[in-house]
Structure formats: structure tokens, C-alpha cells
PQR file with spaces between the fields and no chain letter, atoms N, CA, C, O and H, PARSE charges and radii, in Angstrom:
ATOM       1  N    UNK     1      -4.788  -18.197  -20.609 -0.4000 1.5000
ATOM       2  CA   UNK     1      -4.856  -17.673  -19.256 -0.0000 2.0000
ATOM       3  C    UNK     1      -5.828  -16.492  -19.261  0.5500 1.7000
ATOM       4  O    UNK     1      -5.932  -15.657  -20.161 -0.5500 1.4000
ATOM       5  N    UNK     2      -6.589  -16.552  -18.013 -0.4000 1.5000
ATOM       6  CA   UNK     2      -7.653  -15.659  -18.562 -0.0000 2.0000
ATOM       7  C    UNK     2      -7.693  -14.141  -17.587  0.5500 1.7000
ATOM       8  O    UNK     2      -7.315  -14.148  -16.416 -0.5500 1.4000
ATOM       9  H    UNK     2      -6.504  -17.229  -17.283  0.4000 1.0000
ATOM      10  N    UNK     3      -8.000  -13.392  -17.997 -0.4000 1.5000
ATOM      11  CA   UNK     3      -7.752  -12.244  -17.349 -0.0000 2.0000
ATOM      12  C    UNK     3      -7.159  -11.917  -15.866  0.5500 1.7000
ATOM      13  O    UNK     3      -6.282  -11.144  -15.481 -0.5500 1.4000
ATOM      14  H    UNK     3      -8.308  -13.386  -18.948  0.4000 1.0000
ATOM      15  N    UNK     4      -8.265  -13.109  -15.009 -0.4000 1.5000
ATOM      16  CA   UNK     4      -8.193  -12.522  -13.414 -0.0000 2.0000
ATOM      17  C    UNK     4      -7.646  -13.081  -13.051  0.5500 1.7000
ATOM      18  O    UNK     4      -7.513  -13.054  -11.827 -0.5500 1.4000
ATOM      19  H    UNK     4      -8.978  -13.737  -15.322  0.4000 1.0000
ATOM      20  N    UNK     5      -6.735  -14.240  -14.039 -0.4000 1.5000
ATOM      21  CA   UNK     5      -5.527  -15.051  -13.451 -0.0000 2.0000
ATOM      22  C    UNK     5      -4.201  -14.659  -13.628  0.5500 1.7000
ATOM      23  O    UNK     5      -3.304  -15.237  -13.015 -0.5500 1.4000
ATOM      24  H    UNK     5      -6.843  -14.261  -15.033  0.4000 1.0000
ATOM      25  N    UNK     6      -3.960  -13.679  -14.449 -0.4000 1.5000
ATOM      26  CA   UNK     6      -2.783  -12.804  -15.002 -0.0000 2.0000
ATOM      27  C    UNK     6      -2.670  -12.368  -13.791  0.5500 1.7000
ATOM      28  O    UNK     6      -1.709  -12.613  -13.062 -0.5500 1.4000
ATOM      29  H    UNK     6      -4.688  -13.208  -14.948  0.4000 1.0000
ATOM      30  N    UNK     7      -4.182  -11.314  -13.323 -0.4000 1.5000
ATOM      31  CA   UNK     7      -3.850  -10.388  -12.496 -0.0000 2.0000
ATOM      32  C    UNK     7      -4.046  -10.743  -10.598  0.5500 1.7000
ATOM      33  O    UNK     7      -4.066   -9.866   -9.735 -0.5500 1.4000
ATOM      34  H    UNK     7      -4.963  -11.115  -13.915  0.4000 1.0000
ATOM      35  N    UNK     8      -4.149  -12.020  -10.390 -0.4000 1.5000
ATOM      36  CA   UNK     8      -4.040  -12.555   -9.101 -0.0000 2.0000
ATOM      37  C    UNK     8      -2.385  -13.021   -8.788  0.5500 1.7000
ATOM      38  O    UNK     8      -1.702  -12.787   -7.790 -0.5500 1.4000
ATOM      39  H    UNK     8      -4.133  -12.733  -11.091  0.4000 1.0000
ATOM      40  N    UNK     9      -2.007  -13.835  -10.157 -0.4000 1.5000
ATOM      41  CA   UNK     9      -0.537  -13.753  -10.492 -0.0000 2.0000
ATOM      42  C    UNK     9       0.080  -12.215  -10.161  0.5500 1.7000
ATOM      43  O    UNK     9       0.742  -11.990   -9.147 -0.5500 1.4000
ATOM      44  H    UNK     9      -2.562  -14.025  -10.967  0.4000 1.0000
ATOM      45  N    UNK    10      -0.190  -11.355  -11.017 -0.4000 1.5000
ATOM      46  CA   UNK    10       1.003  -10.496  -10.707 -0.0000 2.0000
ATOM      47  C    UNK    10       1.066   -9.756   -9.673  0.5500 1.7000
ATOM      48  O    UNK    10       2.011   -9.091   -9.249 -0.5500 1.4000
ATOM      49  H    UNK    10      -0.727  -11.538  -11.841  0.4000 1.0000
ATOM      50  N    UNK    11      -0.620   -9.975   -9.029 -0.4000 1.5000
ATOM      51  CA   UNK    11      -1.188   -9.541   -7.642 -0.0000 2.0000
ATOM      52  C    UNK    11       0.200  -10.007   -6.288  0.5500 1.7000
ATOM      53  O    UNK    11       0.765   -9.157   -5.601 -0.5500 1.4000
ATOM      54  H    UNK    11      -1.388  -10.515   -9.374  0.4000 1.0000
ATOM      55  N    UNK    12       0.462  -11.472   -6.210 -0.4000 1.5000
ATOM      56  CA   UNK    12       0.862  -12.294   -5.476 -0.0000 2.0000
ATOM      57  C    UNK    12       2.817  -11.866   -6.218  0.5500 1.7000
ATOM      58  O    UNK    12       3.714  -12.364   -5.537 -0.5500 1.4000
ATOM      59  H    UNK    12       0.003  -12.163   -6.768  0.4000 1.0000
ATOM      60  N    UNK    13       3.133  -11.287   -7.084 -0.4000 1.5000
ATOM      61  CA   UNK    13       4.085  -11.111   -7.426 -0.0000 2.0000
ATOM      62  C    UNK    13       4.417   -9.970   -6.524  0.5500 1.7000
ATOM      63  O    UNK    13       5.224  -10.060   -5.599 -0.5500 1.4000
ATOM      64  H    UNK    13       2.405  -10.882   -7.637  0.4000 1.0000
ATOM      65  N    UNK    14       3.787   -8.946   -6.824 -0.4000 1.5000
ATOM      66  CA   UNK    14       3.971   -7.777   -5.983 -0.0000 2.0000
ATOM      67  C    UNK    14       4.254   -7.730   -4.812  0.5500 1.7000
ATOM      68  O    UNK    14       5.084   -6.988   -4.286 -0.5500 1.4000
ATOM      69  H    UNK    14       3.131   -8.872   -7.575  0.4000 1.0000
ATOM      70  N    UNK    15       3.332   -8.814   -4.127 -0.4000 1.5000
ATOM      71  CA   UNK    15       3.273   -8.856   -2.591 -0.0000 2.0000
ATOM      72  C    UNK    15       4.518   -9.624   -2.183  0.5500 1.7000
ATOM      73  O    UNK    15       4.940   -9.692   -1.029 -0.5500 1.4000
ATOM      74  H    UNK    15       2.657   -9.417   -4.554  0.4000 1.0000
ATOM      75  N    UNK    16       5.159  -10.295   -3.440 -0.4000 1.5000
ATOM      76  CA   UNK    16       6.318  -10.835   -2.998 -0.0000 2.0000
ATOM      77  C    UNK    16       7.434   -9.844   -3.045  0.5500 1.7000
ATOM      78  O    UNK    16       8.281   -9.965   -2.160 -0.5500 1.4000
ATOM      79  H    UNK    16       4.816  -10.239   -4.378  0.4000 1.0000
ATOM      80  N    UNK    17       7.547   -9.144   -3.684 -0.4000 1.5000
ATOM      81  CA   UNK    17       8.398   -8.307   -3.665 -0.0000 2.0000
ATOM      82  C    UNK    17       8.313   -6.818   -3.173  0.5500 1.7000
ATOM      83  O    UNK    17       9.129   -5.910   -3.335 -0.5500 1.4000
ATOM      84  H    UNK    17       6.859   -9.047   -4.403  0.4000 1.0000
ATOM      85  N    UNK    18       6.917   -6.815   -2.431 -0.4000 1.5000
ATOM      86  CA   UNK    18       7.277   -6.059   -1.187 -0.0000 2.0000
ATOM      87  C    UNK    18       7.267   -6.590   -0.352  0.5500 1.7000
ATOM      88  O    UNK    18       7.212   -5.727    0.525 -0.5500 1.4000
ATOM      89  H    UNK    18       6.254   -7.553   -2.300  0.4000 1.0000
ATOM      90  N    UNK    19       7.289   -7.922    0.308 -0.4000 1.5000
ATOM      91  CA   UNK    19       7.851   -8.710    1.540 -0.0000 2.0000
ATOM      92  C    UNK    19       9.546   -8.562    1.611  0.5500 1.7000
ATOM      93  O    UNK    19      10.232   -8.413    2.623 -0.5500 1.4000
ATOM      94  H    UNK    19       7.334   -8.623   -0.404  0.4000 1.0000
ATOM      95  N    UNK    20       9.931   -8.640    0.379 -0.4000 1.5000
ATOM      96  CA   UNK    20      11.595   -8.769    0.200 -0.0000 2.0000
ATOM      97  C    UNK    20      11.655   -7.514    0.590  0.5500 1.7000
ATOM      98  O    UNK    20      12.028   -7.320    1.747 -0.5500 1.4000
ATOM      99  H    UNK    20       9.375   -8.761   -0.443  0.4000 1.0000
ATOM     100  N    UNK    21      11.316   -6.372   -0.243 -0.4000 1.5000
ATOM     101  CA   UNK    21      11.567   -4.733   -0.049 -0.0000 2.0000
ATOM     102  C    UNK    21      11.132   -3.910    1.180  0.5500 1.7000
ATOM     103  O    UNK    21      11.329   -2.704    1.324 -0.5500 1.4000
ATOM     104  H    UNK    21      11.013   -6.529   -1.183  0.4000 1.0000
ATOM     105  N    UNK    22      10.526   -4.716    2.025 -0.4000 1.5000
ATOM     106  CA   UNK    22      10.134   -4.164    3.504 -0.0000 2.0000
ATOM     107  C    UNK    22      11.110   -3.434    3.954  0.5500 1.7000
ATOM     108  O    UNK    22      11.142   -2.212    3.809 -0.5500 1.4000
ATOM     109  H    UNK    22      10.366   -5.696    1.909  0.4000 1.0000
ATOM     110  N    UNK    23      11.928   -4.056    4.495 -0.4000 1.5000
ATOM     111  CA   UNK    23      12.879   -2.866    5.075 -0.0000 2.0000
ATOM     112  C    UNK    23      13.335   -1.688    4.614  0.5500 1.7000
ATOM     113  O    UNK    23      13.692   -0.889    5.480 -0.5500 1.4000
ATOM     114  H    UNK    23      11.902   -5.049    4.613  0.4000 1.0000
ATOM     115  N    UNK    24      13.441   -1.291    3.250 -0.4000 1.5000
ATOM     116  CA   UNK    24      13.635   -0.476    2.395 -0.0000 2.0000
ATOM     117  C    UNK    24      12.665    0.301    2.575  0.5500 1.7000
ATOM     118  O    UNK    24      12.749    1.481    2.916 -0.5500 1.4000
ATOM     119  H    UNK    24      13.151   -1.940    2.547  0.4000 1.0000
ATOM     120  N    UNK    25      11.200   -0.615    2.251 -0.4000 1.5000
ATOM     121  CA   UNK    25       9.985    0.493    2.021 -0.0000 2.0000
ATOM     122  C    UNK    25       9.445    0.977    3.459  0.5500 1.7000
ATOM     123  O    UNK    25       8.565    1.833    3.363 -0.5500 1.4000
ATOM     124  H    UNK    25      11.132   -1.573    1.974  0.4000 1.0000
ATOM     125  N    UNK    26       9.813    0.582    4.857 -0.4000 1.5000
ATOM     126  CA   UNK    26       9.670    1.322    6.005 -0.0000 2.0000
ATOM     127  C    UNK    26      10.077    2.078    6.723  0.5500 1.7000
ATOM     128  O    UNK    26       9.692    2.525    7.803 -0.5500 1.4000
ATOM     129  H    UNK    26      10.527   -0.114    4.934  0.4000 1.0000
ATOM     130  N    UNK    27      11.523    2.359    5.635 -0.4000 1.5000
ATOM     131  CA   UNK    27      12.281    3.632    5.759 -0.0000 2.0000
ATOM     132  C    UNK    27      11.568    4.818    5.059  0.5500 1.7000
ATOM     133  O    UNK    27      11.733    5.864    5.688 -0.5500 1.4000
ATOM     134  H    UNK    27      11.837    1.996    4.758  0.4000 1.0000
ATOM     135  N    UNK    28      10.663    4.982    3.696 -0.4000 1.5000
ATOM     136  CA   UNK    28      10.126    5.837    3.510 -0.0000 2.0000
ATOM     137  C    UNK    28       9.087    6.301    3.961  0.5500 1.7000
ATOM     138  O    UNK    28       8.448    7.049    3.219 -0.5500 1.4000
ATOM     139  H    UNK    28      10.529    4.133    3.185  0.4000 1.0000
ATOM     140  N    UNK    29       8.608    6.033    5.229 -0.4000 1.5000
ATOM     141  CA   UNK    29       8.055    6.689    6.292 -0.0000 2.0000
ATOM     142  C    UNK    29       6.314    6.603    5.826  0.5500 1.7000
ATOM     143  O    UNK    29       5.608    7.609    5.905 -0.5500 1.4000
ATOM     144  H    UNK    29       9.127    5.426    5.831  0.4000 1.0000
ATOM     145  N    UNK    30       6.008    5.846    5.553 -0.4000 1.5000
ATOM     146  CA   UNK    30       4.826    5.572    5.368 -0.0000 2.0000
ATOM     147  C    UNK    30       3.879    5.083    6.093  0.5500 1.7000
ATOM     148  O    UNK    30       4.090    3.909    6.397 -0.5500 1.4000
ATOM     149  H    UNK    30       6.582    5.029    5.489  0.4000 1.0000
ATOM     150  N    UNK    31       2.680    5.628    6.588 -0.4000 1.5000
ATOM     151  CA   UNK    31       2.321    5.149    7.473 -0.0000 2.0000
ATOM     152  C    UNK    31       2.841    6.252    8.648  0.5500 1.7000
ATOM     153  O    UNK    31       2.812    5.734    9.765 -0.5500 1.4000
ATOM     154  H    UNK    31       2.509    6.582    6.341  0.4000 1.0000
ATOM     155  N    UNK    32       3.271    7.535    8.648 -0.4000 1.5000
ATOM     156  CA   UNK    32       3.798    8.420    9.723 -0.0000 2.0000
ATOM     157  C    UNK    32       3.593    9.702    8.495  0.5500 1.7000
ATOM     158  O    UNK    32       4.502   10.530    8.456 -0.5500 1.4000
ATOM     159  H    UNK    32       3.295    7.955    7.741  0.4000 1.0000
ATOM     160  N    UNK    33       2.481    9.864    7.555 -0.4000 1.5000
ATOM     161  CA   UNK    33       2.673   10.978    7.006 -0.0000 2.0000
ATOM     162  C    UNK    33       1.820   12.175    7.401  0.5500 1.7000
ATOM     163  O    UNK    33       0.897   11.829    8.139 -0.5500 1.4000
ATOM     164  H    UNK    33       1.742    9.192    7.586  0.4000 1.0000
ATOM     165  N    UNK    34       1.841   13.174    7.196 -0.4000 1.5000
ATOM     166  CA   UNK    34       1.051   14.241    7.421 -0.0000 2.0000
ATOM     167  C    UNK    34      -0.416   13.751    6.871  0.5500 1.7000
ATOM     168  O    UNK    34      -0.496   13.137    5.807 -0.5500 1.4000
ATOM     169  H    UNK    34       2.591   13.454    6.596  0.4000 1.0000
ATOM     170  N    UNK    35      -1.727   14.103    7.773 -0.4000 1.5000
ATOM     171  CA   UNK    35      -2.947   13.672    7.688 -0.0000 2.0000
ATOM     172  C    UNK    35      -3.123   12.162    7.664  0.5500 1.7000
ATOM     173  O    UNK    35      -3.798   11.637    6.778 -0.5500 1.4000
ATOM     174  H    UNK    35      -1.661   14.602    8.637  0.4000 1.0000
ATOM     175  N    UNK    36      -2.473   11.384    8.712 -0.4000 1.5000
ATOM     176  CA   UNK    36      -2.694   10.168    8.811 -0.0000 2.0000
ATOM     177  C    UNK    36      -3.139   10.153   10.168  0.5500 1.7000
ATOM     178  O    UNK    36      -2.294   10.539   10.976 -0.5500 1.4000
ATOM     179  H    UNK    36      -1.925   11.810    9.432  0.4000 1.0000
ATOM     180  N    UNK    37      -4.293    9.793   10.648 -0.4000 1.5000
ATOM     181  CA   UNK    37      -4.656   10.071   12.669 -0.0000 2.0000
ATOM     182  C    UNK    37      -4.755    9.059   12.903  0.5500 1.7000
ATOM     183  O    UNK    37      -5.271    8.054   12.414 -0.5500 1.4000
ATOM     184  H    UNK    37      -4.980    9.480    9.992  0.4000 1.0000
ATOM     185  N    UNK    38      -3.902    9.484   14.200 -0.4000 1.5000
ATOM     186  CA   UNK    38      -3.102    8.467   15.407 -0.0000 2.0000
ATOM     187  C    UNK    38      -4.019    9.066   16.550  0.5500 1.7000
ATOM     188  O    UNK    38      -3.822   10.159   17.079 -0.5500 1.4000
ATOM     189  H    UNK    38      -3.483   10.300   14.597  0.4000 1.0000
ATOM     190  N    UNK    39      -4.791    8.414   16.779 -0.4000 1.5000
ATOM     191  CA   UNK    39      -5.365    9.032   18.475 -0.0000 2.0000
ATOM     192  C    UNK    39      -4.758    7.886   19.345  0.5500 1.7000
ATOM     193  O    UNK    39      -4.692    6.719   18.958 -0.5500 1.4000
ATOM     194  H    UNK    39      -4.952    7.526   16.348  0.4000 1.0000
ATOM     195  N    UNK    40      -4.217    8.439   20.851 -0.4000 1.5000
ATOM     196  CA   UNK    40      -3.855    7.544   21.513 -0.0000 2.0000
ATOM     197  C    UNK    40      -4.096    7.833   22.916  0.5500 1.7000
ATOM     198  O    UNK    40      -3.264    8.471   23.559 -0.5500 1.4000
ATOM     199  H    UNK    40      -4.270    9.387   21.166  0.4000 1.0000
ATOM     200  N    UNK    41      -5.157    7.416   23.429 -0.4000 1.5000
ATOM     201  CA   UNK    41      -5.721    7.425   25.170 -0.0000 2.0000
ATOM     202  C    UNK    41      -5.331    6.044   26.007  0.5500 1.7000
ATOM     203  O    UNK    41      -4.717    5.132   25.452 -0.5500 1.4000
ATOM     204  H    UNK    41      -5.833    6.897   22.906  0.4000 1.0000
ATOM     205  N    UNK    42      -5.755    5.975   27.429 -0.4000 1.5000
ATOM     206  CA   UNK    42      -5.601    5.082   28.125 -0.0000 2.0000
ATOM     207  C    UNK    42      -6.584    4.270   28.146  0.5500 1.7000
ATOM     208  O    UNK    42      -7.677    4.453   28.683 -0.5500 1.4000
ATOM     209  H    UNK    42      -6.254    6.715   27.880  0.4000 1.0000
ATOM     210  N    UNK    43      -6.053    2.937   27.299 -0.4000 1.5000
ATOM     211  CA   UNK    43      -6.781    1.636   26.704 -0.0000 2.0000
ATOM     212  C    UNK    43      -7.203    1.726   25.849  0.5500 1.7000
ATOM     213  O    UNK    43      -7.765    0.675   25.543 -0.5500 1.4000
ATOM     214  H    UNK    43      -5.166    2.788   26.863  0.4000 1.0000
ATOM     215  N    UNK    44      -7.320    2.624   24.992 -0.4000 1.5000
ATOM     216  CA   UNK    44      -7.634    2.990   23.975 -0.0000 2.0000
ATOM     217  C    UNK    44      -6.825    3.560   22.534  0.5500 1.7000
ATOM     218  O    UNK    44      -6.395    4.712   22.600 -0.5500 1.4000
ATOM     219  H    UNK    44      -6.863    3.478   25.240  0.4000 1.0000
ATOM     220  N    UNK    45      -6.651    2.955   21.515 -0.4000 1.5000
ATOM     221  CA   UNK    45      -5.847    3.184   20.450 -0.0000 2.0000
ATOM     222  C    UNK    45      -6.188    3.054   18.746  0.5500 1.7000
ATOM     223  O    UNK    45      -6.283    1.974   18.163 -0.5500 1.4000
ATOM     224  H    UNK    45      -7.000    2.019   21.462  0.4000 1.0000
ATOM     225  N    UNK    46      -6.353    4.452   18.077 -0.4000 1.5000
ATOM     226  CA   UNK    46      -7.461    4.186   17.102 -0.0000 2.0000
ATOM     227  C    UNK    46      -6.389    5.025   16.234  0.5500 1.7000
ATOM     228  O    UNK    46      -5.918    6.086   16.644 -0.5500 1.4000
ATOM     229  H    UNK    46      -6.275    5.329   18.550  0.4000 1.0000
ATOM     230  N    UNK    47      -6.048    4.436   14.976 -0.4000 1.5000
ATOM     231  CA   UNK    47      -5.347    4.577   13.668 -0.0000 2.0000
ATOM     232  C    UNK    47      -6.085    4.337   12.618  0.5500 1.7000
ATOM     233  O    UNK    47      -6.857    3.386   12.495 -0.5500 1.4000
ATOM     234  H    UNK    47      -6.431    3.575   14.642  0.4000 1.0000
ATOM     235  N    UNK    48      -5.784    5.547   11.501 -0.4000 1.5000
ATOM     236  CA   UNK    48      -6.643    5.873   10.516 -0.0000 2.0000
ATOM     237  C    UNK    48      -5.373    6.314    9.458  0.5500 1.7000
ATOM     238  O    UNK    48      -4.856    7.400    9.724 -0.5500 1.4000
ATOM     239  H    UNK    48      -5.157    6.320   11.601  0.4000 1.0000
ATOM     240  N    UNK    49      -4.956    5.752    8.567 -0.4000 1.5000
ATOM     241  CA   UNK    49      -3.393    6.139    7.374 -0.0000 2.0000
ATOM     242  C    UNK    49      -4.288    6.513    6.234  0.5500 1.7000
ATOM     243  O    UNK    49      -4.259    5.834    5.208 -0.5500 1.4000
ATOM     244  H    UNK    49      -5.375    4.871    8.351  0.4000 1.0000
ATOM     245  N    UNK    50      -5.199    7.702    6.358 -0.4000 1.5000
ATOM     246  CA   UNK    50      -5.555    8.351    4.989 -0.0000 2.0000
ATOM     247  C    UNK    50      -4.593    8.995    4.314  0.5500 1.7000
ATOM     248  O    UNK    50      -4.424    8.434    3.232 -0.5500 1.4000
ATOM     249  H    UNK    50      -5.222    8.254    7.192  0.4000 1.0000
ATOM     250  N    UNK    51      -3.871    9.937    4.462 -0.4000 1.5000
ATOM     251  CA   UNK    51      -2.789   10.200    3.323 -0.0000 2.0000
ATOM     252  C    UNK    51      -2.071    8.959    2.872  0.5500 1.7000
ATOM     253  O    UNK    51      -1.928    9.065    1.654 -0.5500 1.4000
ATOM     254  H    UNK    51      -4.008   10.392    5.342  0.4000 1.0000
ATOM     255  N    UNK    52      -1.435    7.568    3.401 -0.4000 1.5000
ATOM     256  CA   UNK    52      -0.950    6.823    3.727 -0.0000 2.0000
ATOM     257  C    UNK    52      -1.754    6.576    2.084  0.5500 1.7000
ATOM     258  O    UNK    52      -1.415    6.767    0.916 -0.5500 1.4000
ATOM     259  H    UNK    52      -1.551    7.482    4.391  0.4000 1.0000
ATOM     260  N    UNK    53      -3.067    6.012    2.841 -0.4000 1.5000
ATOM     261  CA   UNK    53      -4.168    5.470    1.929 -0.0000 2.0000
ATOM     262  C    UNK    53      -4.284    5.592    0.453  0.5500 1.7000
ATOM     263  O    UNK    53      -4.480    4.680   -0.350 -0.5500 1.4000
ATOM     264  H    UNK    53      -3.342    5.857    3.790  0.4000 1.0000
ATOM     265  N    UNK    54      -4.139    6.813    0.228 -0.4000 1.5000
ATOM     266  CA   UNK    54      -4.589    7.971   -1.168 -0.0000 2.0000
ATOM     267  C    UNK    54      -3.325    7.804   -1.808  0.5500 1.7000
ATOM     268  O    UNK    54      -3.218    7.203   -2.877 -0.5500 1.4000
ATOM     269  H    UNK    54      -3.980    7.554    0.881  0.4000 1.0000
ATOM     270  N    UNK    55      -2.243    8.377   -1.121 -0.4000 1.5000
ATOM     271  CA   UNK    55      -0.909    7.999   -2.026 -0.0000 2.0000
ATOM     272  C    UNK    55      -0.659    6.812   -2.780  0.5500 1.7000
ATOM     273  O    UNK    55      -0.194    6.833   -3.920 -0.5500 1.4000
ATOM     274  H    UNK    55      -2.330    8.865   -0.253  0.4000 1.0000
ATOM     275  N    UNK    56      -1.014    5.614   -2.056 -0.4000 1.5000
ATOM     276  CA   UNK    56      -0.717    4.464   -2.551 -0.0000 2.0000
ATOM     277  C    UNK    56      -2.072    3.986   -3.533  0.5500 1.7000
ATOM     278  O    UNK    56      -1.966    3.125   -4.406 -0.5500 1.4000
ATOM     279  H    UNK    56      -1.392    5.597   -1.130  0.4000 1.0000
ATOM     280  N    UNK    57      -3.426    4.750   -3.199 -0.4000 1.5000
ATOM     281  CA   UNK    57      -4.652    4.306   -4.380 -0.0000 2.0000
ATOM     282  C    UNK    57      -3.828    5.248   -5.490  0.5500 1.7000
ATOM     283  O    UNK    57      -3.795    4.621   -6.549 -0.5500 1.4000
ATOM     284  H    UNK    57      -3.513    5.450   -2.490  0.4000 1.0000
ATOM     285  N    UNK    58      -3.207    6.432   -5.601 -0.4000 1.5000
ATOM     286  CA   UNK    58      -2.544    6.782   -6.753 -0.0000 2.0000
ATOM     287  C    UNK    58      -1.547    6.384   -7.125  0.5500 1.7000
ATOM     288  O    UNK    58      -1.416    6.409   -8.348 -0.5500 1.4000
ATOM     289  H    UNK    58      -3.233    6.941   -4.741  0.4000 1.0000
ATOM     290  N    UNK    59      -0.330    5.814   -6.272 -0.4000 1.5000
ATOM     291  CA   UNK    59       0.330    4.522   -7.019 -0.0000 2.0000
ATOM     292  C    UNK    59      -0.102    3.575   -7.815  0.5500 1.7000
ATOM     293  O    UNK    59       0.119    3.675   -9.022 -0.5500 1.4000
ATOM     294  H    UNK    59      -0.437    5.793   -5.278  0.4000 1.0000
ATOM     295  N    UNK    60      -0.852    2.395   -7.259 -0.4000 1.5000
ATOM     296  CA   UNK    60      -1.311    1.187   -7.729 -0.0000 2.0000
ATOM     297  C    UNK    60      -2.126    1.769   -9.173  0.5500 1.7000
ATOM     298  O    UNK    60      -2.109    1.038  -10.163 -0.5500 1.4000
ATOM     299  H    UNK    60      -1.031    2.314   -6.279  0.4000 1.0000
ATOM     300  N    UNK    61      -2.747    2.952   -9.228 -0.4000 1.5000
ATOM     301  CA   UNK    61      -3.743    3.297  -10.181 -0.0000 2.0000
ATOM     302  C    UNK    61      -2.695    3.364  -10.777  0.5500 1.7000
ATOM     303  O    UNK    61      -2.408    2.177  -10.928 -0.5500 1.4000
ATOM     304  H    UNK    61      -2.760    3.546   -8.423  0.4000 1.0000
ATOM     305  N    UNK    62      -1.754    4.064  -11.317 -0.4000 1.5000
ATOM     306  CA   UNK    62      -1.041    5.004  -12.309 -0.0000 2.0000
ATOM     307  C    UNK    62      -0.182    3.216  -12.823  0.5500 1.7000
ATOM     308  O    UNK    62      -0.085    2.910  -14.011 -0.5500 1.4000
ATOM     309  H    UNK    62      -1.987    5.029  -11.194  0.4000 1.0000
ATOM     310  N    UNK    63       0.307    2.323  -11.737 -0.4000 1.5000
ATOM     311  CA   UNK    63       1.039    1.354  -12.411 -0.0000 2.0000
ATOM     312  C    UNK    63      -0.084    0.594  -13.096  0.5500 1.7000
ATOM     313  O    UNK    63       0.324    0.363  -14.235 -0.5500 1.4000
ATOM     314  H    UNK    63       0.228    2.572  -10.772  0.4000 1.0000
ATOM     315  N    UNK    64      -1.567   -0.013  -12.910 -0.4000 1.5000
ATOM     316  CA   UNK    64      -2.355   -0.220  -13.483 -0.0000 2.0000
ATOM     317  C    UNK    64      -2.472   -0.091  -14.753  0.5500 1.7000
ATOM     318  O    UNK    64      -2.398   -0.890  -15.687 -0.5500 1.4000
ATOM     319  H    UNK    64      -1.899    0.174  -11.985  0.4000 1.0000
ATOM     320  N    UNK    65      -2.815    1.883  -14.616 -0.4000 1.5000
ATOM     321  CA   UNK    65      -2.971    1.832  -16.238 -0.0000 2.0000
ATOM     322  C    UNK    65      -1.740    2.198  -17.208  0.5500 1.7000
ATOM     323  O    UNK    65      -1.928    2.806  -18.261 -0.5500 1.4000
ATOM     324  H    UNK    65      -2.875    2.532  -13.858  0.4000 1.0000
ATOM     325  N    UNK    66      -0.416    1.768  -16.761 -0.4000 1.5000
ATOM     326  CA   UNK    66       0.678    1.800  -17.214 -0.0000 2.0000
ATOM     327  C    UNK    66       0.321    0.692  -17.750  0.5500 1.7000
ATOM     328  O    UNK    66      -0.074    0.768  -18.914 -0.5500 1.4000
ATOM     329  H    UNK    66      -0.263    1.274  -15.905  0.4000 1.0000
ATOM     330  N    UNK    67       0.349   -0.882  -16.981 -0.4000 1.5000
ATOM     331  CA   UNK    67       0.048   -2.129  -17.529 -0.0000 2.0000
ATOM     332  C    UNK    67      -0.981   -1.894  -18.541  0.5500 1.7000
ATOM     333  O    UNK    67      -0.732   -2.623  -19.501 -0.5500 1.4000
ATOM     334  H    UNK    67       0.669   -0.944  -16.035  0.4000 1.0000
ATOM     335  N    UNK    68      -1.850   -1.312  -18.707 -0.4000 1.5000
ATOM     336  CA   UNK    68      -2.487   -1.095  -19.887 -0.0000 2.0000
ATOM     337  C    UNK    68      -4.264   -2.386  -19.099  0.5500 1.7000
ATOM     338  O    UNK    68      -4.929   -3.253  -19.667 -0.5500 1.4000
ATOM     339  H    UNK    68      -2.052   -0.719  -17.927  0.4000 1.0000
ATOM     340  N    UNK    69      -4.322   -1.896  -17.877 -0.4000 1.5000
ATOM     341  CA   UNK    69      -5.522   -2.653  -17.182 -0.0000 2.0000
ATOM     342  C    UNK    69      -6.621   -2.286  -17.432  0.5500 1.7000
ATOM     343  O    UNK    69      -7.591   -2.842  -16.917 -0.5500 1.4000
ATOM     344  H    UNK    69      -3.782   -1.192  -17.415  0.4000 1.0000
């Protein structure tokens, strides 16, 4: 099995088990954190989840090179 098939596998693993863990994980308020912009006018609605963003590129990184990627 060759590298980018391990990791499309455990890619599609993950995503399964945050489909199951949704409700759980939309209680920790993600996506509503400090420095995430919400502009909201009439007809108009523009969302931007940078803290949102960064937290989770330092998640995925840190479990990465836990896996030893």
C-alpha cells in the first residue's frame, strides 16, 4: 500500500468519525470564536472562521506529525 493510499484511507476515516462526533464537536463552539468575521447586511452575508481556521491547521499538524507524516 503505497503512501497516498494509507493517507486518503485514514483521510476518509477521520471524516467518518467526525460525521458520528458532530454533535459533540458543535458544542465546542467552533466556528463562533474570537477573530472569526461575521459581517451581516441586507442581502448580503460574508463569513471568514480564521481563528476557527488556524486552530484546527494546528490540530491536524501536531496529529500529523504524531503519526510520524
Amino acid at each position: 500500500m503505497t503512501p497516498l493510499q494509507k493517507t486518503l484511507i485514514l483521510g476518509g476515516i477521520g471524516l467518518i468519525v467526525l460525521a458520528i462526533a458532530w454533535p459533540l464537536v458543535s458544542k465546542l463552539g467552533l466556528g463562533r470564536l474570537p477573530g472569526d468575521i461575521h459581517i451581516k447586511r441586507e442581502g448580503f452575508s460574508f463569513y471568514m472562521p480564521i481563528t476557527t481556521m488556524v486552530l484546527l491547521s494546528i490540530v491536524v499538524s501536531l496529529i500529523m506529525r504524531w503519526l510520524g507524516k
